[in-house]
C-alpha positions in Angstrom: 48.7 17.1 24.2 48.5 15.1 21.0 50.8 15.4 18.3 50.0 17.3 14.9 48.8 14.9 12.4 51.1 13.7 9.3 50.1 13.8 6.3 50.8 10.9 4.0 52.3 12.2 0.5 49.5 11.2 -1.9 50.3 14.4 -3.8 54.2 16.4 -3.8 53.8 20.3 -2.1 53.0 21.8 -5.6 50.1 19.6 -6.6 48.7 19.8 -2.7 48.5 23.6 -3.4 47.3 23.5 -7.1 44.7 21.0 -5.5 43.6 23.2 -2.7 43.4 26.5 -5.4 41.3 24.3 -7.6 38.0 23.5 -4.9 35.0 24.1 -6.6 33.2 24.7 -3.7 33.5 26.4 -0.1 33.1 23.2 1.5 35.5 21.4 0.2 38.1 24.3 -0.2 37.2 24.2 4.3 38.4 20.7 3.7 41.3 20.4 1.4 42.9 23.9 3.9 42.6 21.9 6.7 44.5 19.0 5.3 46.7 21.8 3.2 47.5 23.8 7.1 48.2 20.4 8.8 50.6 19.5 6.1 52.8 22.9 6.2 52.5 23.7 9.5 52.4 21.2 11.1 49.3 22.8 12.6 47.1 21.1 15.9 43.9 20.2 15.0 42.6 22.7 17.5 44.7 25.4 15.8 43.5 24.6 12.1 39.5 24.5 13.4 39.6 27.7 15.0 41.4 29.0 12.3 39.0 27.8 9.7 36.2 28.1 11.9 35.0 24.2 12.1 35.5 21.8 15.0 38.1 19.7 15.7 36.5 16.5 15.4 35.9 17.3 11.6 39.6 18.6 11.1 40.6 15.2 12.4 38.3 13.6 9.9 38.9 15.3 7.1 43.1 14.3 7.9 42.3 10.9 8.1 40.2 10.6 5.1 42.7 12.2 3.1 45.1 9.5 4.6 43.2 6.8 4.2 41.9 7.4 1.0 43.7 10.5 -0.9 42.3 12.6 -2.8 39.3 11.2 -3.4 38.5 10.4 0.4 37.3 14.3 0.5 35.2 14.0 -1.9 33.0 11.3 -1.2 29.2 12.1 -1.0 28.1 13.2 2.6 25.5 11.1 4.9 22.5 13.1 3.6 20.7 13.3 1.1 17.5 12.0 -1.1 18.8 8.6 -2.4 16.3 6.1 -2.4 12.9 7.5 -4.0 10.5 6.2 -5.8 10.5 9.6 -8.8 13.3 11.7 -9.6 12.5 15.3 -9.0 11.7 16.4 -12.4 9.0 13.4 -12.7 7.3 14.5 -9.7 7.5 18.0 -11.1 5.9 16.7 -14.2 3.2 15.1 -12.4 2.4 18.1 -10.3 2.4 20.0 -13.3 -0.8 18.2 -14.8 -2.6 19.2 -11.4 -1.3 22.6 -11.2 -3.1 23.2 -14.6 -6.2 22.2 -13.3 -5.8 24.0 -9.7 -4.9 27.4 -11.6 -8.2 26.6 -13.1 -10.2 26.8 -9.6 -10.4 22.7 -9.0 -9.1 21.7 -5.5 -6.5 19.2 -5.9 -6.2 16.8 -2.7 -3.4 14.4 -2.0 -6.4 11.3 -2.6 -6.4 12.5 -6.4 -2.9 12.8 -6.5 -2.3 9.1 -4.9 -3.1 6.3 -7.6 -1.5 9.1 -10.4 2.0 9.0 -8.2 1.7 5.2 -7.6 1.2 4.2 -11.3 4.1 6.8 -11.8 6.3 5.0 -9.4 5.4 1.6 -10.6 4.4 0.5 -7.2 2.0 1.5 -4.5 3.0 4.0 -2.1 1.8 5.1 1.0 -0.3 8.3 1.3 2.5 10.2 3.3 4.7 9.5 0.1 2.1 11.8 -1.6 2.2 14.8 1.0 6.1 15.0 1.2 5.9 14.9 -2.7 3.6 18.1 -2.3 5.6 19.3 1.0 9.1 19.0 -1.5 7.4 21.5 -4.2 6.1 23.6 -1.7 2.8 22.9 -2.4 0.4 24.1 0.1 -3.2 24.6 1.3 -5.3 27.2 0.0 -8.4 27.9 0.7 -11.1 28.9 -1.7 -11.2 32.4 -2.7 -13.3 34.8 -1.0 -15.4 35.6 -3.7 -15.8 35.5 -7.7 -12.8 36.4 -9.7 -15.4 38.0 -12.4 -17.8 39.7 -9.6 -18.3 43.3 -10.1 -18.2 44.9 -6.6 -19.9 48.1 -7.6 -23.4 46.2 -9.0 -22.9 44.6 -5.7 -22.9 47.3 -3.9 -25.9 48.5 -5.5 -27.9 45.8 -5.1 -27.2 45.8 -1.3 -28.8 48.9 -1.5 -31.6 48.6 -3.4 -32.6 45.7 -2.9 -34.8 46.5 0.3 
């Protein structure tokens, strides 16, 4: 079996504690626990991922980036995320806004109006699919026309249906 990882002393036992108190998030209190158990233990990487309910391949991560890097090795920015685009999100929300206005109106808004608008926006041309995962992020969707009027008064409706024979 492998040994327990070490723990190289970026920080003395009192600030390793203060810093693991201090997470401002769940995540990274998963991750500065793991490296906190490993260091007062010493705990197996098996032991501290069932124990914090992770596997063991991110227990031995999270060690070695704390190694490697201290401190700031945990909090690093993950492998996701939306970091090359052409609008920030609020200037897509601006733009949507515009045609929101005119859809609450009654005008059908289609991703071939919304095209040149987001490309002179962008400073650039971009592709058609750009335009449908801008409407896809804001959780814009298809909707049909409605049924019927929104000022049609059913009952003179009615009575015409009836009368009108």
């Amino acid at each position: 079996m492998r040994k327990p990882a070490r723990i190289k002393p970026h920080l003395s036992a009192e600030e390793l504690s203060f810093w693991v108190r201090s997470a401002p998030t769940c995540e990274s209190y998963k991750k500065r626990l793991a490296v906190w158990l490993t260091y007062i233990g010493p705990f197996h990487a098996h032991e501290v991922a069932t124990m914090l309910q992770v596997s063991t391949q991110a227990v031995w991560l999270w060690v070695g980036q704390y190694n490697r890097y201290g401190v700031k090795g945990l909090e690093r920015e993950g492998r996701g995320g939306r970091r090359w685009s052409y609008l920030s999100l609020t200037e897509e929300e601006n733009i949507l806004r515009l045609f929101f206005e005119r859809a609450a109106k009654g005008e059908v808004i289609t991703a071939k109006q919304l095209h040149p608008v987001i490309s002179k926006a962008a400073g650039k041309e971009v592709s058609l699919d750009y335009v449908y995962r801008v409407l896809h992020r804001h959780a814009w969707r298809k909707i049909g026309p409605r049924p019927r009027h929104i000022k049609a008064d059913l009952n003179a409706q009615q009575e015409f249906k009836k009368n009108s024979h």
